[in-house]
KOLPAZA-259416 format. One record per residue (C-alpha): residue number from 1; residue in one letter; x, y, z. Coordinates in Angstrom, 3 decimals. Layout:
BEGIN
[NUM,'a',[X,Y,Z]]
...
***
This chain:
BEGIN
[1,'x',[-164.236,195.555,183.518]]
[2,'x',[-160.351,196.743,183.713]]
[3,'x',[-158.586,195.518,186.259]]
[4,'x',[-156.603,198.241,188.004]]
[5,'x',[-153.039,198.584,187.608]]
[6,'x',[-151.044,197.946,190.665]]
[7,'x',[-147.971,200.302,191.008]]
[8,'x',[-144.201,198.931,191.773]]
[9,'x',[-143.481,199.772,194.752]]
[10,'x',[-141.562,202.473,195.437]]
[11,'x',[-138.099,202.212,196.286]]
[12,'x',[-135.754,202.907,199.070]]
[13,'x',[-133.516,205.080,197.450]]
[14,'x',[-136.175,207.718,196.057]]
[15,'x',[-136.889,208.130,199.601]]
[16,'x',[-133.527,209.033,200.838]]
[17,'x',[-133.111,211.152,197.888]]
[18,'x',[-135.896,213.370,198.950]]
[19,'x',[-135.107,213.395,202.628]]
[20,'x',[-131.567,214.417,201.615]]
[21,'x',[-133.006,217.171,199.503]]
[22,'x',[-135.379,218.141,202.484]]
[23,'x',[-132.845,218.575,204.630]]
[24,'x',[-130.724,220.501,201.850]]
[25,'x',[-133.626,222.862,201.627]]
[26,'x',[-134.543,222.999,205.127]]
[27,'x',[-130.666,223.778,206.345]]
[28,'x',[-130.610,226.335,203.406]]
[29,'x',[-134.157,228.166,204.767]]
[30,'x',[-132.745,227.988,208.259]]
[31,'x',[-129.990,230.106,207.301]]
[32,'x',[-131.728,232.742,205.098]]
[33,'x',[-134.503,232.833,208.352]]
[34,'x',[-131.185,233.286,210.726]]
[35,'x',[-130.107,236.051,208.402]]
[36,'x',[-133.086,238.003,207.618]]
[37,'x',[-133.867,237.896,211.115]]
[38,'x',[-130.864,238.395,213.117]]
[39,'x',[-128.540,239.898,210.487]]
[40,'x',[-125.239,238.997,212.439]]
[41,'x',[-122.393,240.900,212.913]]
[42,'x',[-118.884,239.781,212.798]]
[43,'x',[-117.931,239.069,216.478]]
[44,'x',[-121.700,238.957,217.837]]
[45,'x',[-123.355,235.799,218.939]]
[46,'x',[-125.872,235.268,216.605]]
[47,'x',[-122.745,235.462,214.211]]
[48,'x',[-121.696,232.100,215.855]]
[49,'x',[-125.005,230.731,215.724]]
[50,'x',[-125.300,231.417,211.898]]
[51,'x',[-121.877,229.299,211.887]]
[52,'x',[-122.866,226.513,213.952]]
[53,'x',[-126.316,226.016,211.390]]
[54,'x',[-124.266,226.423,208.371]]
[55,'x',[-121.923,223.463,209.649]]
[56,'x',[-124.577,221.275,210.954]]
[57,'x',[-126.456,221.488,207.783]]
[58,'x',[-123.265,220.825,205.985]]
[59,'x',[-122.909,218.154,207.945]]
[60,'x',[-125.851,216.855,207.988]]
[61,'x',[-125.584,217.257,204.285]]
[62,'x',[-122.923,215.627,203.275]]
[63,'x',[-123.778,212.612,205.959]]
[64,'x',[-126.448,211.823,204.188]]
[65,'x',[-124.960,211.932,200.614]]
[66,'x',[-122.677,209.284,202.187]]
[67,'x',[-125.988,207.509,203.946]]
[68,'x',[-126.789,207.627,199.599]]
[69,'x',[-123.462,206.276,198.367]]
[70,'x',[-123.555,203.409,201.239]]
[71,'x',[-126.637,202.406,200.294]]
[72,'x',[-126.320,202.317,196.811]]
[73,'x',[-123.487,200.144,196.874]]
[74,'x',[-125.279,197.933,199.158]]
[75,'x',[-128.328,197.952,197.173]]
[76,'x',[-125.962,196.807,193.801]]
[77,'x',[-124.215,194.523,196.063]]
[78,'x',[-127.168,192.615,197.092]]
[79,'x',[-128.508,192.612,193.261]]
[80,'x',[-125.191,191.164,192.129]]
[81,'x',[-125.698,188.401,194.774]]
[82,'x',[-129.277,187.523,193.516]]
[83,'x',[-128.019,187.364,189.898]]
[84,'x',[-125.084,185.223,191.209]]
[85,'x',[-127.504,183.004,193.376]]
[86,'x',[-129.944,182.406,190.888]]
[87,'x',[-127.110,181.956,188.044]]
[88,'x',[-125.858,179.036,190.453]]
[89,'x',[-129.250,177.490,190.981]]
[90,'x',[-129.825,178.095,186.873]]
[91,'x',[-126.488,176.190,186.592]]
[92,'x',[-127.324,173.452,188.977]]
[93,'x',[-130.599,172.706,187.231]]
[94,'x',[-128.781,172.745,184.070]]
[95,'x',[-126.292,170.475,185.773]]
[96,'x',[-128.788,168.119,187.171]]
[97,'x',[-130.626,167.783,183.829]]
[98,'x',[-127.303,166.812,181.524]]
[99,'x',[-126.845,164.310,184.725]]
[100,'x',[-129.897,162.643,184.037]]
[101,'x',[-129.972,162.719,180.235]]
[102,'x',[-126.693,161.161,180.555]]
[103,'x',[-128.128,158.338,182.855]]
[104,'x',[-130.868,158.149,180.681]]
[105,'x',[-128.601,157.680,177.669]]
[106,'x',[-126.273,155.176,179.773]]
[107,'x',[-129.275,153.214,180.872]]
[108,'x',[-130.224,153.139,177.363]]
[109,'x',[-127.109,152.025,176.233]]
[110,'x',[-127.127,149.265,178.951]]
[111,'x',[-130.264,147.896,177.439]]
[112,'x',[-128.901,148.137,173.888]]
[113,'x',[-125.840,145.761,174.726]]
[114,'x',[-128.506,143.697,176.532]]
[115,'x',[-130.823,143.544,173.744]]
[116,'x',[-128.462,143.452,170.936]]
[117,'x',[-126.845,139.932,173.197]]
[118,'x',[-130.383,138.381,173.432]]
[119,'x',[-131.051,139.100,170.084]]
[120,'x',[-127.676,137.700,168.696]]
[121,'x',[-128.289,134.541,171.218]]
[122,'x',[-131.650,133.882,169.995]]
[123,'x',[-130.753,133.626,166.760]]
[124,'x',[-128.091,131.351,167.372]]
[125,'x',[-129.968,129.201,169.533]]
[126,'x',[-132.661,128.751,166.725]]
[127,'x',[-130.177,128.507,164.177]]
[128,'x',[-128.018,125.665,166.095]]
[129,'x',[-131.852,123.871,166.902]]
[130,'x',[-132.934,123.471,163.345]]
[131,'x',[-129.783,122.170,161.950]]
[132,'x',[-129.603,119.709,164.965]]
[133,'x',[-132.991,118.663,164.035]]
[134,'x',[-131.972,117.996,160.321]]
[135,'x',[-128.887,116.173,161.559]]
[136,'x',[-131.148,113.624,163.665]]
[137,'x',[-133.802,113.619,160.900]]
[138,'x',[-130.881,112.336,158.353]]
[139,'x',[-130.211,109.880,160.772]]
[140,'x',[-133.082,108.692,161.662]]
[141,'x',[-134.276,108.415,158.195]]
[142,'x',[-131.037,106.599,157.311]]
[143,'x',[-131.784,103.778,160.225]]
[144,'x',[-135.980,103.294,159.898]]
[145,'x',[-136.836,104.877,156.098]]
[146,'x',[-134.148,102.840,154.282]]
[147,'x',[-134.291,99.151,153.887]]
[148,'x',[-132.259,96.919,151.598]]
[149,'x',[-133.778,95.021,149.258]]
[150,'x',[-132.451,92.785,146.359]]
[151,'x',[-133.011,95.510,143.374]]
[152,'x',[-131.412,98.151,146.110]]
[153,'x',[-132.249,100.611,148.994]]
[154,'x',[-136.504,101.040,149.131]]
[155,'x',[-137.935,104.466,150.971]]
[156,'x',[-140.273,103.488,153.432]]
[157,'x',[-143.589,105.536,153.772]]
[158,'x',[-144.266,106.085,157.329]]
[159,'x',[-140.727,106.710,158.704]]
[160,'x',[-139.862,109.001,155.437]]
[161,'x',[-143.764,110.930,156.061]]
[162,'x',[-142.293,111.514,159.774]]
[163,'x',[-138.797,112.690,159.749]]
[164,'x',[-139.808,115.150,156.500]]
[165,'x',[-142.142,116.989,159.153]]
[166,'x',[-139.583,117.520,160.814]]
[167,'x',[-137.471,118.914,158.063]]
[168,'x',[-140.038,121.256,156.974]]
[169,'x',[-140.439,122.762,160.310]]
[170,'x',[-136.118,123.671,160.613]]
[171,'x',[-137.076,124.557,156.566]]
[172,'x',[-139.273,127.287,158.014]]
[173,'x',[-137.192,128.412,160.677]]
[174,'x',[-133.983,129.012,158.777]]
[175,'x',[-136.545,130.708,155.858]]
[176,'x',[-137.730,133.103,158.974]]
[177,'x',[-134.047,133.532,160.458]]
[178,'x',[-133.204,135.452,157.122]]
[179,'x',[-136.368,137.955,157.434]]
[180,'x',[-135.060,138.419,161.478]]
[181,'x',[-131.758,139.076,160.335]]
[182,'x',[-132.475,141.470,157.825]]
[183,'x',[-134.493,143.494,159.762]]
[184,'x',[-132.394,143.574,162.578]]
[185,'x',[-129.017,144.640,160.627]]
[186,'x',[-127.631,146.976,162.960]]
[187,'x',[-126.783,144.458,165.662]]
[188,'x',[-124.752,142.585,163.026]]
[189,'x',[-121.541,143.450,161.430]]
[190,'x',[-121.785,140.966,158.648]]
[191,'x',[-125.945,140.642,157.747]]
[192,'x',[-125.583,139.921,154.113]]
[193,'x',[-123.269,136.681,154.860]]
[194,'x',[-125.227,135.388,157.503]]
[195,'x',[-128.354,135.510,155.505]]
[196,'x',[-126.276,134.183,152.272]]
[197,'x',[-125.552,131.035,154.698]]
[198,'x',[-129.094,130.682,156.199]]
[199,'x',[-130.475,130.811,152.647]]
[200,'x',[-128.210,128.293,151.180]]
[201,'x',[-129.563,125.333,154.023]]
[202,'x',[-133.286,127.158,153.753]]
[203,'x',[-132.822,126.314,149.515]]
[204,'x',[-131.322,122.735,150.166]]
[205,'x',[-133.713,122.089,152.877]]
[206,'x',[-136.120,123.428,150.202]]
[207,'x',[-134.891,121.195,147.472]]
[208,'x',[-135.630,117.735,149.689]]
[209,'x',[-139.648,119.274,150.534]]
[210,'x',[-139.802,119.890,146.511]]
[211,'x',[-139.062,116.351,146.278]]
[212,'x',[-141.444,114.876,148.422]]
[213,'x',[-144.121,116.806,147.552]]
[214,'x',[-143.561,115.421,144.165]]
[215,'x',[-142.384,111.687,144.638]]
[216,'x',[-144.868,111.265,147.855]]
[217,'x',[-147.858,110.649,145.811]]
[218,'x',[-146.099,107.990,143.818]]
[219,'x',[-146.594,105.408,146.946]]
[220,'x',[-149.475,103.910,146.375]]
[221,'x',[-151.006,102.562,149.561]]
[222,'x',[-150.135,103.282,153.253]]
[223,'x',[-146.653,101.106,154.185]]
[224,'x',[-145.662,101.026,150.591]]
[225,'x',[-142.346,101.663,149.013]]
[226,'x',[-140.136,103.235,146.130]]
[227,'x',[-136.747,103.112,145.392]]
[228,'x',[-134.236,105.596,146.443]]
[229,'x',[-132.224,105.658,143.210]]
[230,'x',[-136.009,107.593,141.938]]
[231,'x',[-135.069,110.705,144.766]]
[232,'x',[-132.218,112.436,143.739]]
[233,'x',[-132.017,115.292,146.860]]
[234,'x',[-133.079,112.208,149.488]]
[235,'x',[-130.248,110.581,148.245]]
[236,'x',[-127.846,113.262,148.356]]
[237,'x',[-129.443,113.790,152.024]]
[238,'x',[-128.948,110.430,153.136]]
[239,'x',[-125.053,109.593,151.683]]
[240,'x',[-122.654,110.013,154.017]]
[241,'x',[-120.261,111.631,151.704]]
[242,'x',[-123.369,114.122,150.667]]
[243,'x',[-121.705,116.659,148.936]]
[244,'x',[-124.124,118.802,148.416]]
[245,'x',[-125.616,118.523,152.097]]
[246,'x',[-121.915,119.516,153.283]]
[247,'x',[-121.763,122.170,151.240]]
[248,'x',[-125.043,123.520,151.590]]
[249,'x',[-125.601,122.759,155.105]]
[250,'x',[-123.213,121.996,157.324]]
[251,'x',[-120.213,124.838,155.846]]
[252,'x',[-122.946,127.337,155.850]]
[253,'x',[-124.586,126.608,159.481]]
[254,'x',[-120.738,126.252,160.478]]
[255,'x',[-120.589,129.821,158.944]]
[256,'x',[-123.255,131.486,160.521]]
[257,'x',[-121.758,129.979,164.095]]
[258,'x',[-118.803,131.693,163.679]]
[259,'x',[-120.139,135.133,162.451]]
[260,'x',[-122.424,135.348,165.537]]
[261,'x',[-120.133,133.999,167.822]]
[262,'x',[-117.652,136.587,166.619]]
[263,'x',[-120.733,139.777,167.097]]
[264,'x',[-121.333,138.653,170.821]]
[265,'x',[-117.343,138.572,171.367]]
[266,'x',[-118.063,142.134,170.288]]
[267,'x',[-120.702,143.810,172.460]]
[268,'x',[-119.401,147.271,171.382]]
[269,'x',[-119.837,147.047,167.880]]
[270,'x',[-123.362,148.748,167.339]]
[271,'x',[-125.421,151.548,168.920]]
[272,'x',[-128.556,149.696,168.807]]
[273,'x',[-130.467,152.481,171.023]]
[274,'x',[-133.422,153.081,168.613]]
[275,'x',[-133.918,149.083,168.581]]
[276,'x',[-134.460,149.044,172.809]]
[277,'x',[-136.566,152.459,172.386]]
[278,'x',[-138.917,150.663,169.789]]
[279,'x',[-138.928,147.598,171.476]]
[280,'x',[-140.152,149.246,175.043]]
[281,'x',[-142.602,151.559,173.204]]
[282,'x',[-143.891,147.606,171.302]]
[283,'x',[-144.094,146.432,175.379]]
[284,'x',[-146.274,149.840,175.906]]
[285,'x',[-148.374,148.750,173.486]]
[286,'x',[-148.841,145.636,174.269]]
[287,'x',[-149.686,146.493,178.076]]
[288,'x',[-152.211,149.100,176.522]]
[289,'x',[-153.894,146.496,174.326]]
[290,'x',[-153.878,144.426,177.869]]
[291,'x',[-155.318,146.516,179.644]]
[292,'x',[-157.860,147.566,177.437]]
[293,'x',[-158.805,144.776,175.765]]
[294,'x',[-162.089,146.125,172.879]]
[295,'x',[-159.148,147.101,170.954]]
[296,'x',[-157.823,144.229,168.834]]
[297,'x',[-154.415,144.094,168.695]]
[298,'x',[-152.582,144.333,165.077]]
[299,'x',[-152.595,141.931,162.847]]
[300,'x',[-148.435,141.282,162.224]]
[301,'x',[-147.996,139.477,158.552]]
[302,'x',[-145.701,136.898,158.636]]
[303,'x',[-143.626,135.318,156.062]]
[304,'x',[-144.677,131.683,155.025]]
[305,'x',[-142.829,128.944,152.692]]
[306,'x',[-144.219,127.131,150.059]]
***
């Protein structure tokens, strides 16, 4: 069934039109009634009534073309003030919205510097932990896994077992530094060196595991020994001078101190926006998986040493 078409209403104007026409016409028939039925003569006083109509309807006539005029000016007037008005309210909204985009975007921004810091203090902080935990594994190795004997320095099992633990777990963690880094290169200004450095102690640190997994079966029983002239990286480890351990260890770490150091002196170097958006929309997940919890979460790989 059609729906029946409602009409726009009428206007204002159209009707004053037509009453000024009306009156146009009815002044006009007045006069041809006042002249077909009196027929005035000059100097009579129907002559002076005949005047008297013809000026009122003149009048009356030209009052209302100016009633017309006066409203139509009105009329535009009051549409030129809508437009205006709703032009300011269009530009307010449009005003208000670029305000909060640009809060949004500052916010954002906020977040980045705060993110980009954590991130750059994290990985310091893990960096500076496993290389203090290699330092006090060399030392502790040098005072309860070395003992003098008359053919030389022996390796002792248990104390050697302990403190390589050790060294395998800061081997993992500077192995797993290089993977955050290079994921995370934005917030950096110089990736590749940093994960040159970390990979130079991760390939020492990788050197001394090597060698225990190789010489460690060669003790025979529990609480037995073997000479440390037959490990050539636990030497190098253990020397005070250790060449190799300076340059592959300490300079490097020393390296990767300063670099970061020098990106959080910098908090303006790097838009990292797109790292805070995917981090909150990880968080959203995560509260999802939380809160609904017959959906397992994902399964993240992650990167292993040998």
């Amino acid at each position: 069934m059609t729906q029946p078409v409602c009409s726009a209403p009428k206007s204002p104007r159209r009707y004053l039109i037509a009453a000024l026409v009306a009156l146009f016409v009815g002044s006009v028939a007045a006069l041809g009634i006042l002249k077909w039925a009196f027929n005035p003569k000059p100097g009579t006083p129907e002559l002076e009534i005949f005047k008297a109509v013809l000026q009122l309807g003149v009048i009356s006539v030209a009052a209302a073309a100016v009633a017309l005029l006066s409203f139509d000016y009105q009329f535009q007037r009051q549409r030129e003030e809508a437009a205006g008005e709703r032009r300011r309210q269009d530009e307010e909204k449009r005003r208000d919205r670029d305000h909060q985009e640009a809060l949004r975007q500052a916010e954002l921004a906020r977040k980045s510097l705060e993110y980009r810091e954590e991130f750059l203090r994290t990985i310091l902080r893990r960096a500076t932990s496993s290389y203090a935990a290699v330092k006090k594994a060399r030392r502790v190795l040098r005072a309860r896994a070395l003992r003098q004997e008359a053919n030389g320095k022996i390796v002792l099992t248990s104390a050697y077992d302990e403190q390589v633990d050790v060294i395998n777990d800061a081997q993992l963690d500077f192995e797993n530094l290089q993977a955050d880094v290079d994921n995370t290169r934005p917030a950096l200004s110089r990736p590749d060196e940093i994960i040159a450095q970390l990979h130079a102690v991760d390939e020492y640190l990788g050197e001394l595991i090597k060698e225990y997994e190789t010489e460690r079966p060669g003790f025979t029983v529990e609480g037995s020994a073997k000479q440390l002239a037959e490990f050539r990286w636990l030497q190098d480890f253990l020397d005070h001078k250790g060449n190799l351990f300076t340059g592959k260890v300490v300079h490097p770490f020393h390296d990767v101190q300063r670099l970061l150091r020098a990106d959080l002196l910098n908090p303006q170097l790097i838009d990292f926006t797109p790292a805070v958006a995917r981090r909150e929309k990880e968080q959203r997940g995560s509260a999802d998986r939380a809160a609904y919890p017959g959906h397992p979460p994902d399964r993240c790989k992650t990167r292993g040493g040998g």
